[in-house]
C-alpha positions as CSV (number, residue, x, y, z in Angstrom):
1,X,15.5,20.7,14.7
2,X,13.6,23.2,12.7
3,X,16.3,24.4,10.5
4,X,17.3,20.4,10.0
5,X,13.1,20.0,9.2
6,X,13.2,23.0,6.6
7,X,16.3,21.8,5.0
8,X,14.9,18.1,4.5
9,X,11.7,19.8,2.9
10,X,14.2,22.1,0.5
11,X,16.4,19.1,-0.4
12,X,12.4,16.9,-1.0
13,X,11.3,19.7,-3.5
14,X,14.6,20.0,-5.3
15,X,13.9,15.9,-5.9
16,X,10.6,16.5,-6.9
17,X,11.5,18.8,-8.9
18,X,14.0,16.9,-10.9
19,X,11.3,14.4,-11.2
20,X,9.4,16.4,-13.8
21,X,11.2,15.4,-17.1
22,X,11.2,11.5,-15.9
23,X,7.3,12.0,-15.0
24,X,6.8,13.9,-18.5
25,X,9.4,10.7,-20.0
26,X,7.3,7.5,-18.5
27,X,3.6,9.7,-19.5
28,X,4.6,9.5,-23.2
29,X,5.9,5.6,-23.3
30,X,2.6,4.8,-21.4
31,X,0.6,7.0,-23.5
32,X,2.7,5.2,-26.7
33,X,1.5,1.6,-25.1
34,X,-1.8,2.7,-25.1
35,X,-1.9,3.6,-28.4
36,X,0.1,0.3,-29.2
37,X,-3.1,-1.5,-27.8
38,X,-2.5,-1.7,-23.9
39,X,-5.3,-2.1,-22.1
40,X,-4.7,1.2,-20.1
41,X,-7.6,3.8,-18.5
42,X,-6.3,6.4,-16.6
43,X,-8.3,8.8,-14.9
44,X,-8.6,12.8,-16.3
45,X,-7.6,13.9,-13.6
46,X,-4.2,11.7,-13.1
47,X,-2.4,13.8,-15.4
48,X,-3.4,17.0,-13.6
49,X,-2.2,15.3,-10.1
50,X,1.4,14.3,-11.2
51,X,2.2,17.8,-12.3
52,X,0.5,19.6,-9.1
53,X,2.4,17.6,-6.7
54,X,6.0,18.1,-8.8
55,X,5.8,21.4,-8.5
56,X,4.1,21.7,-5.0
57,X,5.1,18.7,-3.0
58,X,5.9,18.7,-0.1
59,X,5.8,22.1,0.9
60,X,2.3,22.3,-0.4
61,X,-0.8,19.8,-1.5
62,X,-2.0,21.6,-4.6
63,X,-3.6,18.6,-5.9
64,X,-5.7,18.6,-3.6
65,X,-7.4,21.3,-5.7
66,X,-8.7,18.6,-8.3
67,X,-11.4,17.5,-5.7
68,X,-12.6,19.8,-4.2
69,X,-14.2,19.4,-0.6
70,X,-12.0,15.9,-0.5
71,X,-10.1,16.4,2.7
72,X,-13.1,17.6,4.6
73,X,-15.3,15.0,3.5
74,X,-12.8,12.4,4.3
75,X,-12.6,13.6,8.0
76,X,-16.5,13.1,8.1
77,X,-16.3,9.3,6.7
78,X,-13.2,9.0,9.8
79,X,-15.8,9.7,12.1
80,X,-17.9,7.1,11.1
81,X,-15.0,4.9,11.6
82,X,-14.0,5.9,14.6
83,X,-17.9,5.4,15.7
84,X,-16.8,1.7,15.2
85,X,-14.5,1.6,18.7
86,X,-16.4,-0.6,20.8
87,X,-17.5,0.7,24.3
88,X,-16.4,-2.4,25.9
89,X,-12.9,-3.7,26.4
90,X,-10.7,-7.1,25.6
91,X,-7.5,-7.7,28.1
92,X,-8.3,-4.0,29.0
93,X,-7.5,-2.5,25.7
94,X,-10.0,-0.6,23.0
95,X,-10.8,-2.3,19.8
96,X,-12.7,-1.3,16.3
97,X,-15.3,-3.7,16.1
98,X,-16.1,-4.4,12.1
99,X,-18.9,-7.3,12.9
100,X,-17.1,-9.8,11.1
101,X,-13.5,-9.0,12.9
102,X,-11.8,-6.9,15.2
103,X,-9.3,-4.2,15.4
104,X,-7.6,-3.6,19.0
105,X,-6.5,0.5,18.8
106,X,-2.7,-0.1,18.2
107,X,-0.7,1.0,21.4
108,X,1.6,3.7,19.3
109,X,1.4,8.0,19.9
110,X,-1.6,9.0,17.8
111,X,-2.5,5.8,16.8
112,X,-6.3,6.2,17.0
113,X,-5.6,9.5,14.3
114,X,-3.6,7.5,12.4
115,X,-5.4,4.3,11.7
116,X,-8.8,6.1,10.9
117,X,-7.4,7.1,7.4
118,X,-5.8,3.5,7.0
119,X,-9.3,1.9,8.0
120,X,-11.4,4.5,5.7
121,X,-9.8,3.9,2.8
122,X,-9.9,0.1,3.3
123,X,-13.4,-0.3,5.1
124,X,-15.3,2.7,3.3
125,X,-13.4,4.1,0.0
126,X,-12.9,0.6,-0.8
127,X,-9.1,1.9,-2.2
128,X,-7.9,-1.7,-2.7
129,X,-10.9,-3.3,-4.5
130,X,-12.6,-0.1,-6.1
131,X,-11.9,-0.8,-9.6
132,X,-12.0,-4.8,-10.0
133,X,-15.1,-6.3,-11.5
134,X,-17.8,-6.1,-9.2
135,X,-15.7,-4.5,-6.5
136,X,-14.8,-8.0,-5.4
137,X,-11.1,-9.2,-6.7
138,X,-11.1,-11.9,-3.5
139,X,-12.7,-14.9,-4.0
140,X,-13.2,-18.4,-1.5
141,X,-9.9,-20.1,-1.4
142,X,-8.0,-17.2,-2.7
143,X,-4.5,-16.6,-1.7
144,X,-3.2,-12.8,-0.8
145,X,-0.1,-11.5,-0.6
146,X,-0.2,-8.3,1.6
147,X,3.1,-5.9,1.1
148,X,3.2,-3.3,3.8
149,X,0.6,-5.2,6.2
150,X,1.1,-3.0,9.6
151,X,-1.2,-3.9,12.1
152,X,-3.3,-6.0,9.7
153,X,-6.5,-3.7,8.5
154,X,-6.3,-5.5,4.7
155,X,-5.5,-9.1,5.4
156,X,-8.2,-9.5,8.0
157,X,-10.3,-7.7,5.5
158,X,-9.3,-10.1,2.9
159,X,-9.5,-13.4,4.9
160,X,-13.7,-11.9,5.4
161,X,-14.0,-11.9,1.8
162,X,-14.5,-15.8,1.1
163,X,-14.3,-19.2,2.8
164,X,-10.7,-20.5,2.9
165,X,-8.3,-17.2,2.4
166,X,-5.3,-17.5,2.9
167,X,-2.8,-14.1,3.4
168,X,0.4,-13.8,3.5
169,X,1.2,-10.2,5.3
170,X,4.6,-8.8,5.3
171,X,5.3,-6.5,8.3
172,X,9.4,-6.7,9.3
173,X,9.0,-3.7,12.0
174,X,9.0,-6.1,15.5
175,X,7.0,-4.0,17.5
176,X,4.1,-3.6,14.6
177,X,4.2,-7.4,14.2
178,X,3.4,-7.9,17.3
179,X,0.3,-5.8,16.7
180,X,-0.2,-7.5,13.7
181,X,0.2,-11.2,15.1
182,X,-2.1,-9.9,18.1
183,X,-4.7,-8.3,15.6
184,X,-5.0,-11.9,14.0
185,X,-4.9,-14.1,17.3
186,X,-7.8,-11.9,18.5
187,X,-9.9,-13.0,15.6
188,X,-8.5,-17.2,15.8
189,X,-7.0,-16.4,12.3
190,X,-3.6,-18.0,12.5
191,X,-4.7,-20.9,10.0
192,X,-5.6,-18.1,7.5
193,X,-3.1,-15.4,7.8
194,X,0.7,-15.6,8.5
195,X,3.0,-13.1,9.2
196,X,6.2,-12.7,7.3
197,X,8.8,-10.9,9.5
198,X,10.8,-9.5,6.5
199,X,10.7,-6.8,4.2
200,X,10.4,-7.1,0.6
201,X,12.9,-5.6,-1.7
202,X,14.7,-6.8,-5.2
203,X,16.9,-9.2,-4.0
204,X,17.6,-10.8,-0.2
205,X,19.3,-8.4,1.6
206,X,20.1,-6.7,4.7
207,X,18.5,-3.5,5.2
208,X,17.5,-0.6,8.0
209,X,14.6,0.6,8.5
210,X,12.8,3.9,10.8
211,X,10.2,4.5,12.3
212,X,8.2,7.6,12.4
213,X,7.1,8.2,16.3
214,X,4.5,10.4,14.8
215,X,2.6,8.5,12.5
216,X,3.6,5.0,13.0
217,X,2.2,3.6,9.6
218,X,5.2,5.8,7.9
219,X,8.2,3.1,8.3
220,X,10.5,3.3,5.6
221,X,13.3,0.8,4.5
222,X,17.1,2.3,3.7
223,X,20.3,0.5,2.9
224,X,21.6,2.9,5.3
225,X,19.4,4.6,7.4
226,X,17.4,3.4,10.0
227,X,17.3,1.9,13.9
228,X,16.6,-1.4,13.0
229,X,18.0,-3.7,10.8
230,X,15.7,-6.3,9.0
231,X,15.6,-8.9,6.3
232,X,14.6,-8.7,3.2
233,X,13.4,-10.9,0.2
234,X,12.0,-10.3,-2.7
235,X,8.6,-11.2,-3.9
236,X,9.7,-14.4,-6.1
237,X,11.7,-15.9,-3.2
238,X,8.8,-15.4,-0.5
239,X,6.2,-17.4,-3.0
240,X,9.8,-20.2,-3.8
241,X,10.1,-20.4,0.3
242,X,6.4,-21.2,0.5
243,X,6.1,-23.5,-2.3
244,X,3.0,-21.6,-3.5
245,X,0.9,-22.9,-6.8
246,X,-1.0,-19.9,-7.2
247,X,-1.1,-16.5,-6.2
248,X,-3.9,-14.9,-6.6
249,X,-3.7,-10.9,-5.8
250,X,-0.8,-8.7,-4.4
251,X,-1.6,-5.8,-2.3
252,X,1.0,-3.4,-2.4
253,X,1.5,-0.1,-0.3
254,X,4.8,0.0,1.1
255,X,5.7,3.7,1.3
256,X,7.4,4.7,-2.0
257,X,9.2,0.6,-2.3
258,X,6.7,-0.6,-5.0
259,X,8.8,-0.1,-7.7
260,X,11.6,-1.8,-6.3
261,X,9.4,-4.7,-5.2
262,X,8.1,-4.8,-9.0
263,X,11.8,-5.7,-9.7
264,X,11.7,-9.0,-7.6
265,X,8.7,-10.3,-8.4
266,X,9.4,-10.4,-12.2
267,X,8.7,-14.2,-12.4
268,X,5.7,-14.2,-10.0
269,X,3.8,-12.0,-12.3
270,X,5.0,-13.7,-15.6
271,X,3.8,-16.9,-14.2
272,X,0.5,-16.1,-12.0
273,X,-0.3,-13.0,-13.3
274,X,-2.0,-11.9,-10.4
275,X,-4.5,-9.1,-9.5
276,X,-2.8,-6.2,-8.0
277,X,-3.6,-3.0,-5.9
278,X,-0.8,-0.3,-5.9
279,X,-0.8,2.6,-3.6
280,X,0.5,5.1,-6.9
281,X,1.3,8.2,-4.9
282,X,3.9,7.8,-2.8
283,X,6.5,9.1,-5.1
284,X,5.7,12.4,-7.2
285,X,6.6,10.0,-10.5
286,X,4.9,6.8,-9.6
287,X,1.8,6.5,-11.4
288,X,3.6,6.2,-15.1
289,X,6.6,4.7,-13.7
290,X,4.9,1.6,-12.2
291,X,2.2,1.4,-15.2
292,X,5.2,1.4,-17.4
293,X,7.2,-1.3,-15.5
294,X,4.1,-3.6,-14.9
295,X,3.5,-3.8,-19.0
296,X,7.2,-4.6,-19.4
297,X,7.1,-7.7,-17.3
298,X,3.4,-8.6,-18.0
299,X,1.5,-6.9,-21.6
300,X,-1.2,-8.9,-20.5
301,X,-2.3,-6.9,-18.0
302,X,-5.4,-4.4,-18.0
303,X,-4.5,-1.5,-16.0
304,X,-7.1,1.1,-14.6
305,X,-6.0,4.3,-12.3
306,X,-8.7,6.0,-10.3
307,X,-8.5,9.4,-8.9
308,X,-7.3,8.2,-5.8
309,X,-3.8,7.1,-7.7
310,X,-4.7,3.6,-7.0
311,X,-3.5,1.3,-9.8
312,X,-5.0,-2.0,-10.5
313,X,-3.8,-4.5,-12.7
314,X,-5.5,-7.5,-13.9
């Protein structure tokens, strides 16, 4: 088991590592945009990230180095939110009470560890709202498409943020669902947020996907690998099947698949042009890659990436 763990971590770096010239590549045709006129701000320290984590990832977190104090300060602000766990009980299980909606403690190994980074950065570093005007990119009435929902911390966020939201959260893993479709029941949500029991890739497929025992917000999708196999659409046939008129911000953070979901949602984008939040870490190359591939299908778009390799896009 060890030897198989060291080798995965060799084989990761050697990737990584042959990430460096398309990293280097996609920098220069955004940094060309930008001088072209696209509406691009990246944060100094961006730059400085990318090339830490090709040549240190995952064997070591170098990056970390840019801030600083982060990691330590971050384990302060996950006690706050694990202050939030109320002392009473609902059908016998623990919850996270957030005043306007709560959270039951999902029923996986570690999960209380595990969700208190999910919920900080969504309930305290504000990573999926922090650069929008205002800090406020949902509005009454708005409509949400959630990519990589788990147990539901954004959408029920979202549905708080104005009268009549409506959020579409895509979680395929069944057992996670069921967390997800209990999360929303507990709050009398199912008017405002429906789960979508599929993946989203490029195209409608079949596809596998794993889950990591360990840290159960980790799934990851695979043609080929995985215990479970699940459906998959893409992001211009989910808003087709619903018949949606508008769309009016995509949340995506769907472990390293955000490029590939770019690739279906070609048409939703040209058409809505909606706000999105991007998770742009989870692949050493992301950052430029997606800011590159967002301008191709929409030059319209004003991009901004904070220190926390969040992109947003509106």
């Amino acid at each position: 088991m060890i030897v198989k763990r060291i080798f995965h971590l060799i084989k990761k770096r050697v990737i990584n590592f042959g990430k460096l010239l398309p990293a280097i590549r996609y920098s220069i045709k955004v940094k060309t945009r930008i001088r072209g006129g696209a509406h691009v701000y990246l944060h100094p320290v961006v730059f400085f990230k990318v090339i830490l984590r090709l040549f240190s990832a995952p064997f070591f977190k170098l990056d970390s180095i840019c801030l600083p104090g982060e990691q330590g300060f971050e384990k302060k602000l996950n006690g706050l939110i694990r202050g939030r766990i109320s002392l009473e009980k609902i059908d016998g299980r623990r919850f996270f009470d957030f005043d306007t909606f709560k959270v039951f403690v999902p029923n996986f190994k570690n999960a209380e560890n595990v969700i208190l980074n999910d919920f900080r950065e969504v309930y305290l570093d504000d990573v999926y709202a922090k650069h929008f005007l205002m800090g406020r990119p949902i509005k009454d009435n708005d409509v949400v498409l959630d990519l990589g929902a788990n147990i539901g911390g954004f959408s029920l966020w979202a549905s708080s943020q104005g009268a009549g939201v409506k959020c579409y959260a895509v979680e395929p893993h069944p057992e996670i669902g069921k967390e997800l479709e209990e999360n929303v029941a507990l709050n009398r949500l199912e008017d405002q947020i429906v789960r979508i029991g599929k993946c989203i890739s490029s195209k409608n497929e079949k596809l596998r996907m794993s889950f990591n025992e360990d840290v159960f917000t980790m799934t990851r999708i695979s043609s080929s690998e995985g215990t479970v196999e699940v459906d998959a659409i893409s992001v211009d046939s989910l808003v087709d099947s619903f018949g949606l008129t508008k769309l009016d911000i995509i949340k995506f953070d769907i472990e390293g698949a955000e490029r590939i979901a770019i690739a279906g949602a070609t048409e939703t984008l040209k058409k809505f042009k909606p706000k999105l939040a991007l998770s742009g870490y989870h692949l050493v190359d992301d950052v430029y890659f997606l800011i590159d591939q967002l301008l191709e299908i929409q030059p319209d778009y004003t991009i901004i990436v904070g220190s926390n390799m969040h992109i947003y896009a509106f």
